[in-house]
VEXBADREN-212536 format. One record per residue (C-alpha): chain; x, y, z; residue in three letters. Coordinates in steps of 0.5 Angstrom, whole numbers, plus 500, padded with zeros to 3 digits. Example, Ala and Ser with C-alpha at 12.3 -4.5 7.8 and 13.67 -1.06 7.14 Angstrom:
# residues 2
drendo, east, north, up, nulo
A, 525, 491, 516, ALA
A, 527, 498, 514, SER
***
This chain:
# residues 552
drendo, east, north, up, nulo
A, 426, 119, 454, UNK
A, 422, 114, 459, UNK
A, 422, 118, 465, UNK
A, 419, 124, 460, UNK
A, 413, 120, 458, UNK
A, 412, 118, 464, UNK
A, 411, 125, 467, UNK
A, 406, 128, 461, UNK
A, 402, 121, 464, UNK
A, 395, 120, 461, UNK
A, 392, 121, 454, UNK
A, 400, 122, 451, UNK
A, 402, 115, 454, UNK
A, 397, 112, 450, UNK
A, 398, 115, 443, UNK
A, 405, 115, 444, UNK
A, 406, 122, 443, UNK
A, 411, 128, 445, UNK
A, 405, 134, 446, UNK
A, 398, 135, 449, UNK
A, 391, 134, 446, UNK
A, 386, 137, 448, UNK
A, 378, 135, 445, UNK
A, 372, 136, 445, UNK
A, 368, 141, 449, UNK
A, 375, 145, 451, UNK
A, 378, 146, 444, UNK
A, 370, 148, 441, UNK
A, 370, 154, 446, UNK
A, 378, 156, 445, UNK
A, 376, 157, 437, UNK
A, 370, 161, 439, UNK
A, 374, 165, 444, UNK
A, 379, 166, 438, UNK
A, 374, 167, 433, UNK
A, 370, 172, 438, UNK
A, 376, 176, 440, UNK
A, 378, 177, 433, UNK
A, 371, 180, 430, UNK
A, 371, 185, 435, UNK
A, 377, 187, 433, UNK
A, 373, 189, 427, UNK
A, 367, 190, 430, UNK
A, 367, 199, 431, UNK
A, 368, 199, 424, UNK
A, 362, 197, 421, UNK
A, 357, 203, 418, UNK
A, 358, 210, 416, UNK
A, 360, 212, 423, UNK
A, 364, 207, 423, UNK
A, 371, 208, 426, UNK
A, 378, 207, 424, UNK
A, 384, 202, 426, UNK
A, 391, 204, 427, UNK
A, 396, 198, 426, UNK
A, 403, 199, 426, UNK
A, 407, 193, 424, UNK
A, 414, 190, 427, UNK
A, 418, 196, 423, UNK
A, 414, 200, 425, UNK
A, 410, 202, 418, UNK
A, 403, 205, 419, UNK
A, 397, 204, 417, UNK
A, 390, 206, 419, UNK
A, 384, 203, 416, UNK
A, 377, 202, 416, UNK
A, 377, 195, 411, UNK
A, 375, 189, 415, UNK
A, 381, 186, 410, UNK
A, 386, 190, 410, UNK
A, 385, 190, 418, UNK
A, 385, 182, 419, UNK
A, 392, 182, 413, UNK
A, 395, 186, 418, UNK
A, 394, 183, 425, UNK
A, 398, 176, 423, UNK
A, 393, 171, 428, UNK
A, 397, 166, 430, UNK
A, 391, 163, 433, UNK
A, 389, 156, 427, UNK
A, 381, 158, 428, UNK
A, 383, 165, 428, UNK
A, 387, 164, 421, UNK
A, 380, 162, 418, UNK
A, 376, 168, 420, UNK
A, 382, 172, 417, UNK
A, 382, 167, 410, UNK
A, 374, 168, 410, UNK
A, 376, 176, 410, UNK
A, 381, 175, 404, UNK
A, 376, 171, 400, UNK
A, 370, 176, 400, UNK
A, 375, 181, 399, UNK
A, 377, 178, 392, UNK
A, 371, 175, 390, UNK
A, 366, 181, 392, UNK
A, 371, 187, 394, UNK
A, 367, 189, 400, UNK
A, 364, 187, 405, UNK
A, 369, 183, 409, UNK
A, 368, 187, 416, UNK
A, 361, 184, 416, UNK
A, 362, 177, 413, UNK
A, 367, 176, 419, UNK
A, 362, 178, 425, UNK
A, 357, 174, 422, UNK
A, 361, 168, 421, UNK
A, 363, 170, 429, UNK
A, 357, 170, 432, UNK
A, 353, 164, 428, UNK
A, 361, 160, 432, UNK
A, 358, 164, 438, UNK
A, 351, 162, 438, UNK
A, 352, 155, 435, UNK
A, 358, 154, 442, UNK
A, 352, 156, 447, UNK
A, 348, 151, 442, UNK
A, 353, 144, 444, UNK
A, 352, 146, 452, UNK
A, 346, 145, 452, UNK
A, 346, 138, 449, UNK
A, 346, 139, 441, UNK
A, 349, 134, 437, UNK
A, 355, 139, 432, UNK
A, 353, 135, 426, UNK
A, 346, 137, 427, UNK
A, 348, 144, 427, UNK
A, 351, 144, 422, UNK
A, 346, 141, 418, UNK
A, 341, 146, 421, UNK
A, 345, 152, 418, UNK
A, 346, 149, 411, UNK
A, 339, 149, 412, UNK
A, 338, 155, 413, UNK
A, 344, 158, 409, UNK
A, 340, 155, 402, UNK
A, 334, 158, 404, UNK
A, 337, 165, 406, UNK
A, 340, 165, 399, UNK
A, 334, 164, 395, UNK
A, 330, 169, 399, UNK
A, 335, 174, 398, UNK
A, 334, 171, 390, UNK
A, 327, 172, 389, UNK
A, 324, 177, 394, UNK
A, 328, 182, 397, UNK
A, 334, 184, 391, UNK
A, 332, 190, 385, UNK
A, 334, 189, 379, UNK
A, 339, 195, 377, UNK
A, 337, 197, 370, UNK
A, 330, 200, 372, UNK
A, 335, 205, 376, UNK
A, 340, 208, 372, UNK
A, 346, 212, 373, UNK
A, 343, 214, 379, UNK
A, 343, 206, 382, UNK
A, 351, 206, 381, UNK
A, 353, 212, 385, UNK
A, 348, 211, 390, UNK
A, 352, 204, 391, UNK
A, 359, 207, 390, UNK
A, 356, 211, 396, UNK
A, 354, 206, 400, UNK
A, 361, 203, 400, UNK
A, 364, 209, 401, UNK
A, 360, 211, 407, UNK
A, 365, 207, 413, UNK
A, 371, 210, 409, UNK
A, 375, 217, 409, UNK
A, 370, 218, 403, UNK
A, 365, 219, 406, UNK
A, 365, 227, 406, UNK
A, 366, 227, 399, UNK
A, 363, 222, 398, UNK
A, 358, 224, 391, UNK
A, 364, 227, 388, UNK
A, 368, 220, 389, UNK
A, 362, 215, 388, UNK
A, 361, 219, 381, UNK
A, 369, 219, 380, UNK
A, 368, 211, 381, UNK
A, 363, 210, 377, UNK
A, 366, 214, 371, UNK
A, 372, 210, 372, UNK
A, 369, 202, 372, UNK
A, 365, 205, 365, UNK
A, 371, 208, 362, UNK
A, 374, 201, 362, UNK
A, 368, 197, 358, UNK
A, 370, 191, 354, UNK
A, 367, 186, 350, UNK
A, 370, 181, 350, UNK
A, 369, 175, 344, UNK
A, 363, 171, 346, UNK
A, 360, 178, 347, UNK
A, 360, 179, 355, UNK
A, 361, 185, 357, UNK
A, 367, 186, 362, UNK
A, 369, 190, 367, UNK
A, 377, 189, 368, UNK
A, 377, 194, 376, UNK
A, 386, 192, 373, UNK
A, 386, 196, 367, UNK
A, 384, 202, 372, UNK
A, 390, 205, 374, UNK
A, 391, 209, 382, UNK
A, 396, 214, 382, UNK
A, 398, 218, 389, UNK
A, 400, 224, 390, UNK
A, 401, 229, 396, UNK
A, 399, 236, 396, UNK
A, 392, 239, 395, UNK
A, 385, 236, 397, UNK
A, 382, 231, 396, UNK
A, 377, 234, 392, UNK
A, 383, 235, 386, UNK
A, 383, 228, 385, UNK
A, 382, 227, 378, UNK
A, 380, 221, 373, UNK
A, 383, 221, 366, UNK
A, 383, 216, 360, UNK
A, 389, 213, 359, UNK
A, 394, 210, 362, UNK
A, 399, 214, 367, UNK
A, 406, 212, 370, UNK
A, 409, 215, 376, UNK
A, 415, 214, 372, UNK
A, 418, 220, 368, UNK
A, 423, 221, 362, UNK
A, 429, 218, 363, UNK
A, 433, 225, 359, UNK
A, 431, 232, 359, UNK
A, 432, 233, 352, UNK
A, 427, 228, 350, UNK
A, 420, 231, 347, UNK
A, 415, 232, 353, UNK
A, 409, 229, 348, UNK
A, 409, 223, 342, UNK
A, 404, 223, 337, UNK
A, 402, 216, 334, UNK
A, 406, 213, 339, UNK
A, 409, 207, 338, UNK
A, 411, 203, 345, UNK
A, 416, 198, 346, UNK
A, 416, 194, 352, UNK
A, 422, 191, 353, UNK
A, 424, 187, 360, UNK
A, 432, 187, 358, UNK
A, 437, 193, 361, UNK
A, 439, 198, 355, UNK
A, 445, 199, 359, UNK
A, 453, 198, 355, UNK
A, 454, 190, 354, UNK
A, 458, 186, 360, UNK
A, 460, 180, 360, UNK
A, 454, 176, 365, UNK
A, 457, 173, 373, UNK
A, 462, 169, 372, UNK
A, 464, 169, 365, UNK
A, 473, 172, 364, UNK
A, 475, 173, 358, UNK
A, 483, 173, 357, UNK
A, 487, 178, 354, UNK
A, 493, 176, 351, UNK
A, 494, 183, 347, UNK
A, 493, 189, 350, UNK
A, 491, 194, 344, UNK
A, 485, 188, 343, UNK
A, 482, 191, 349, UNK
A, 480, 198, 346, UNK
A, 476, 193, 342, UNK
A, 473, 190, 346, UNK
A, 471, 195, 349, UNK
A, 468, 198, 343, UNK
A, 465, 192, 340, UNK
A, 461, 192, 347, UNK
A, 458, 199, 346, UNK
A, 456, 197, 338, UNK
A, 452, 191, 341, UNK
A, 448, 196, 344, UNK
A, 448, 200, 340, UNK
A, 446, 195, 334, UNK
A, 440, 193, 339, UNK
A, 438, 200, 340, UNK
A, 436, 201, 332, UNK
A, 433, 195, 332, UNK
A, 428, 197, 336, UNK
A, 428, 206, 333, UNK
A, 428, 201, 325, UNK
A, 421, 197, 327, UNK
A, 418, 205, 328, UNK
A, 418, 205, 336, UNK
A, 418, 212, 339, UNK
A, 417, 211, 346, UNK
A, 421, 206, 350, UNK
A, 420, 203, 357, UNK
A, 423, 198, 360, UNK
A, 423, 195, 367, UNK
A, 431, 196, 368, UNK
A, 436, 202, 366, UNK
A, 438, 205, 361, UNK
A, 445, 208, 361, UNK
A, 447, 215, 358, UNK
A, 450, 213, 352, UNK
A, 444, 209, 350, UNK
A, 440, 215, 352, UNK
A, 444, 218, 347, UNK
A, 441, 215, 341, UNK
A, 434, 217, 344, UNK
A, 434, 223, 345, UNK
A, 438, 225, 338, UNK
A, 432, 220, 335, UNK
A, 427, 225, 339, UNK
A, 424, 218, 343, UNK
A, 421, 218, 349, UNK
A, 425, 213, 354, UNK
A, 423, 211, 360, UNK
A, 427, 207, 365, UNK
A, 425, 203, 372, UNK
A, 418, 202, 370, UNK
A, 414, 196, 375, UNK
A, 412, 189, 373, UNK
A, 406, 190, 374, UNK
A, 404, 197, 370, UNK
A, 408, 194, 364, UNK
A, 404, 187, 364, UNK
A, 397, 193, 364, UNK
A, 400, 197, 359, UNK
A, 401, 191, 353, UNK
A, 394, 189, 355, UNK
A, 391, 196, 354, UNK
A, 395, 198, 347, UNK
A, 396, 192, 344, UNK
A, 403, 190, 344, UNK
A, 408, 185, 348, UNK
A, 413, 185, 353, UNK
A, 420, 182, 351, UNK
A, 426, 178, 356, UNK
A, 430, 179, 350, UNK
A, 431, 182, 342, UNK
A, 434, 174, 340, UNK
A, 430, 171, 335, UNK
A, 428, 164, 333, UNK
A, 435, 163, 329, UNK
A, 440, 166, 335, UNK
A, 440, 172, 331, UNK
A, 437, 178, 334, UNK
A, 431, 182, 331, UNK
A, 425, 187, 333, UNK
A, 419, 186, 330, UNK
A, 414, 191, 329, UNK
A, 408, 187, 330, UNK
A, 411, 186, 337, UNK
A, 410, 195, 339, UNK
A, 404, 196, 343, UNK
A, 399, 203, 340, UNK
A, 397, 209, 342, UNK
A, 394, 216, 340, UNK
A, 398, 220, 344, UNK
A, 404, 219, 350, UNK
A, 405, 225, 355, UNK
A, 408, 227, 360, UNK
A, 404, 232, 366, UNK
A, 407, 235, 372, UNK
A, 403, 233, 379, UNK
A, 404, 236, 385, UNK
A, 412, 235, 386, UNK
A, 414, 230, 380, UNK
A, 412, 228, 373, UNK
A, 407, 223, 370, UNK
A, 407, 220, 363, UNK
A, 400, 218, 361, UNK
A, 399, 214, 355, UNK
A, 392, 217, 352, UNK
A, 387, 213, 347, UNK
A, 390, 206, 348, UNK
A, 389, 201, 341, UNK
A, 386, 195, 345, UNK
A, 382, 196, 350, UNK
A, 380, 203, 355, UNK
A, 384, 204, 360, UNK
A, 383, 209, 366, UNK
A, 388, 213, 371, UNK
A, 385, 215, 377, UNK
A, 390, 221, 380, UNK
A, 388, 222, 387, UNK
A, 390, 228, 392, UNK
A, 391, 228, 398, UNK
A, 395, 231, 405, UNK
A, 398, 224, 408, UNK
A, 400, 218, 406, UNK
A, 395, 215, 410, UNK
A, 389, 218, 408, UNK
A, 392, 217, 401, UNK
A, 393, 209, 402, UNK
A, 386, 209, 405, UNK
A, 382, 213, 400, UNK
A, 386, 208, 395, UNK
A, 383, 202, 398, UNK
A, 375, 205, 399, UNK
A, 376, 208, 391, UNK
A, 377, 200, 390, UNK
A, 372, 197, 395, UNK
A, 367, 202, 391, UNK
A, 369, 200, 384, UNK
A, 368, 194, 385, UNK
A, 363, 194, 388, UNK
A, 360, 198, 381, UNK
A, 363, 192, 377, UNK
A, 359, 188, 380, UNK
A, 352, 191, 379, UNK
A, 354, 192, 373, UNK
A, 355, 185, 371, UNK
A, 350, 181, 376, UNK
A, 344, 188, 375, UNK
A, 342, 185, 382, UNK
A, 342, 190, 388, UNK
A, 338, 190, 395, UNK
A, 337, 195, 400, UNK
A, 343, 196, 405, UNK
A, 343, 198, 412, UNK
A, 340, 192, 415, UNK
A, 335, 190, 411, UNK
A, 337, 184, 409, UNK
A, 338, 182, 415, UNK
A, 333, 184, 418, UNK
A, 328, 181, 414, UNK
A, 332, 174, 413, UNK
A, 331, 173, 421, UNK
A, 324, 174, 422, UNK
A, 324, 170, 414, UNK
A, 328, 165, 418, UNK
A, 325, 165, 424, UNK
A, 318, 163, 421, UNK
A, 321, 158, 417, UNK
A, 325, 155, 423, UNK
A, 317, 154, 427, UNK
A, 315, 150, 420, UNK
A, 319, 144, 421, UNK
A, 319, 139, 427, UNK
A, 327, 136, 426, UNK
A, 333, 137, 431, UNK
A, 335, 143, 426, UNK
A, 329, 148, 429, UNK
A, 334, 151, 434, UNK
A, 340, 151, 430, UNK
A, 335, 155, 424, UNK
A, 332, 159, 429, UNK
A, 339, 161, 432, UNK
A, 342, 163, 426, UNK
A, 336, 167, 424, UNK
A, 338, 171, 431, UNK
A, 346, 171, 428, UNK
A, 343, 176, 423, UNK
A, 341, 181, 426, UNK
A, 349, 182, 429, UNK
A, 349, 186, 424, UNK
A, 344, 191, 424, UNK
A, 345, 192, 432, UNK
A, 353, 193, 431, UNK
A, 350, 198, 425, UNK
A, 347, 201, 431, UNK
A, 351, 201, 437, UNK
A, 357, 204, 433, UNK
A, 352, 210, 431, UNK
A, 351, 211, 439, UNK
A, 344, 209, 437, UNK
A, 340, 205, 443, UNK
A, 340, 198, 439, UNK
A, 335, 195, 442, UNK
A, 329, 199, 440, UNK
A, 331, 200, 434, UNK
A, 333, 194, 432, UNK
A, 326, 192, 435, UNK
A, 323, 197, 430, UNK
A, 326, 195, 424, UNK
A, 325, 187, 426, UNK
A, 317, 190, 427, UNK
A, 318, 193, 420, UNK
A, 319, 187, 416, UNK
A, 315, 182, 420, UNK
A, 309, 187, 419, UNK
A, 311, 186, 411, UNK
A, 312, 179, 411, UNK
A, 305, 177, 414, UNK
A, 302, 182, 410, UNK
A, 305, 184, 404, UNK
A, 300, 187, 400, UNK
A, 298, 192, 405, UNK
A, 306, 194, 408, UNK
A, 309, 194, 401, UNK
A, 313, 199, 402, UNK
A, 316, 196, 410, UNK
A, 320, 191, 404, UNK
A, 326, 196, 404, UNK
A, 326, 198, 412, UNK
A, 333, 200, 414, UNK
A, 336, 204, 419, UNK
A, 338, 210, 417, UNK
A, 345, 211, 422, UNK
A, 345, 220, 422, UNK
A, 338, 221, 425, UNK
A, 337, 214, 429, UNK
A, 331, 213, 425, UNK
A, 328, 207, 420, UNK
A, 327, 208, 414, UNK
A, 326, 206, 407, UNK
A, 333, 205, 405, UNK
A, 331, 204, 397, UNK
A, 328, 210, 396, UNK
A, 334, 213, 400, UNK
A, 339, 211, 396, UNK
A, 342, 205, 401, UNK
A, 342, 199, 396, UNK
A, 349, 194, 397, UNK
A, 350, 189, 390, UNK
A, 345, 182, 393, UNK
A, 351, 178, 390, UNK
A, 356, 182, 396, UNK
A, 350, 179, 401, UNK
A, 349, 172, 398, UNK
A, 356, 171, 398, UNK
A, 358, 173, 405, UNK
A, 352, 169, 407, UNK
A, 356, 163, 404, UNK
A, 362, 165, 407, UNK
A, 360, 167, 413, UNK
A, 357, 159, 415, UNK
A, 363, 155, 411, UNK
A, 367, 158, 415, UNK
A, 363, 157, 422, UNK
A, 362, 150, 420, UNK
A, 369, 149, 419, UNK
A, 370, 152, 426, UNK
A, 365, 147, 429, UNK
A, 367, 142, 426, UNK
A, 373, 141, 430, UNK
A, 372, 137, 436, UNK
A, 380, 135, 438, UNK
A, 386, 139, 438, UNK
A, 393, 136, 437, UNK
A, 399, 139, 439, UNK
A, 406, 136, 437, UNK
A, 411, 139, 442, UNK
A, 418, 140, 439, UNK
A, 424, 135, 440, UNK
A, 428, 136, 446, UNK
A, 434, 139, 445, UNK
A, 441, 135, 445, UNK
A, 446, 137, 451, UNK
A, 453, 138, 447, UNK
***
């Protein structure tokens, strides 16, 4: 292993190291690099003329999208600086539920703008103390000046906001239909909860794809609906006060488990055997018909002899349900999903405390299959939203806008706090920044004034991929809030100024319906600089190369 050392030379023979190192400046503008290159994968499908991407994956699935999430998920980055663009994406998407194309751009350009920064012979360290700064100083602008509280506004407010989320995506022709259909949805699923909060569970709203027909037939209903059907054709269509079993076990004639023989001396046993196998089930399925139960799932198979016993019962047995719509299913009708009918004493017994209710259980036809749908759940609402669609892409996308939107709602909701979209934000956080950044006589000035800069990404990418001259509108808009800003008395109403994207004009976006959930601002403002400032941070890269393989 000595010649080895001696090659790699330099640096590695002092750390006695098998690898390469890289530091300073080298490795800051690599991760910019990377970084960049992955936001501009994102970067055409901001806004409502926003494009689409295609992805297909090593086995050749394909998705096409329009969520800066799902779009980051799906490219795999090796690159280490580029995994933190892709985990701030993911992030924003489980905290907020839009957004995620805007936190990644922004978080880009503040590494772009922080890189040309070092060369000109700033210290790392106080860019970021710079950014911090003004990160804070953002977020309570946001806060106090620019955000609207939402209950002045009504019904209005909310659609307006699922139709702003909804713009980028395939939604955006229908996009009334959609946004009422999302909000009708989040309210349906209202709950209280014990110290008297008012939730929103996006969970308990069940999405439902099917091909055929247009978009326009999707439809919402209350209750919960299955892709599942019944598992015999004998069995009832409709239940009445029905009481669900949820059960995780097979319905299926005993066998004996992996591994276990069972040695037979006397042949005429055999038949016995065979029958005290069916018996047992037979045992547990009165069981669980005695407790009153007269709709079954269960997450594994029944097999025909037991459907025998439901079908004279006249139950509903459904076999091959998800986890997930089980777990969904116990929470909205009160009951409990059992692994097993064992109880505490080794004997087995079904409690009927254990059955979840509801009103009523059915089973509907859509398109080419069936559905059940459990209707008026005890516990908590729950809502099913069926879409329609001409494609699986479309289908999965709409899926994902629907989501976006929805929380998007769920969040207003909660928080009541909204602001104008379409650039205003921004807009009025660079020229609010910039201000501040001339009041103070410390290093940070620059790296405050640049990230006031790195705002207006945003509002530039809005324009360029609405084939607008970004320059003169960005320039308006930023005229706009500054003439507000020094005189607000006067301008009141340039507070609100965004771009309107269809006609290529400034406009007033509160009063055109454009408004976002402030806390989706605030959050990605957050975000975007935690992750700029993890990238920044990084001064020396060290790269462990892999032992040299043996020769037999």
């Amino acid at each position: 292993g000595n010649e080895r050392m001696h090659k790699s030379g330099g640096a590695n023979e002092l750390l006695g190291l098998d690898g390469e190192r890289k530091s300073g400046q080298d490795v800051r503008t690599q991760n910019v690099v990377a970084c960049i290159s992955i936001a501009n994968i994102v970067k055409t499908s901001l806004g409502p003329v926003g494009l689409d991407k295609m992805l297909v994956d090593d086995i050749g699935d394909t998705t096409v999208t329009n969520d800066g999430a799902t779009i980051l998920n799906l490219l795999e980055v090796e690159h280490p600086a580029g995994k933190v663009l892709v985990e701030l994406a993911q992030l924003q998407d489980k905290e907020v539920g839009d957004g995620t194309t805007s936190v990644v751009l922004l978080a880009a350009e503040l590494l772009k703008r922080a890189n040309e920064l070092v060369g000109m012979k700033i210290h790392p360290t106080s860019i970021i103390s710079g950014f911090r700064m003004a990160q804070k100083e953002a977020v309570k602008y946001v806060n106090e000046k620019l955000s609207v509280k939402a209950d002045k506004l009504g019904r209005e407010v909310l659609v307006n906001i699922a139709k702003t989320s909804m713009s980028s995506k395939i939604l955006n022709i229908d996009s009334d239909f959609f946004a009422n259909l999302a909000v009708d949805a989040v309210q349906m699923v209202k709950s209280t909860n014990s110290s008297g909060e008012t939730k929103y569970p996006i969970k308990s709203v069940n999405i439902l794809k099917a091909h055929g027909r247009g978009a326009r037939e999707s439809c919402l209903f209350n209750g919960y609906a299955l892709n599942n059907t019944r598992a015999s054709q004998a069995m009832p269509t409709t239940v009445t006060g029905a009481k669900l079993a949820l059960l995780d076990f097979d319905l299926r004639k005993l066998k004996m488990s992996m591994g276990v023989q069972v040695l037979v001396s006397d042949p005429s046993k055999l038949q016995a055997i065979r029958d005290r196998e069916e018996d047992i089930m037979k045992e547990r399925i009165e069981l669980i018909l005695k407790s009153g139960a007269n709709v079954i799932l269960t997450t594994r198979g029944i097999d025909d002899m037991c459907l025998k016993y439901f079908v004279e019962a006249k139950a509903i047995a459904v076999r091959r349900v998800k986890k997930d719509d089980i777990r969904r299913i116990a929470k909205a009708t009160g009951g409990q999903v059992l692994l097993s009918l064992a109880g505490m004493d080794g004997e087995e017994v079904f409690d009927p405390s254990l059955l979840g209710t509801a009103e009523k259980v059915f089973e509907q036809r859509v398109g080419d299959n069936e559905m059940l749908v459990i209707e008026g759940c005890a516990n908590h609402k729950a809502g099913s939203i069926l879409l329609r669609g001409a494609n699986e892409y479309s289908l999965d996308e709409m899926e994902r806008a629907l989501h976006d939107a929805m929380c998007v709602i769920k969040r207003v909701l909660e928080s009541n706090d909204v602001v104008p979209g379409g650039g205003a934000v921004e807009a009025a956080l660079s020229i609010y920044l910039e201000n501040f950044a001339t009041t103070l006589s410390s290093k940070e000035q620059m790296a405050i004034a640049e990230f006031a800069e790195a705002l207006l990404v945003i509002p530039k990418t809005l324009a360029v991929n609405a084939a607008c001259d970004a320059t003169d509108l960005v320039a308006k808009l930023r005229a706009d809030h500054n003439l507000h800003q020094k005189d607000p008395a006067k301008y009141k109403d340039k507070a609100n100024s965004g771009l309107n994207l269809m006609t290529g004009k400034v406009q007033d976006s509160l009063l055109a319906g454009v408004i976002e959930p402030s806390i989706s601002k605030t959050k990605s403002l957050c975000f975007a600089t935690e992750a700029a400032i993890t990238i920044l941070r990084i001064d020396d890269m060290i790269k462990i190369a892999p032992p040299p393989e043996q020769d037999q």
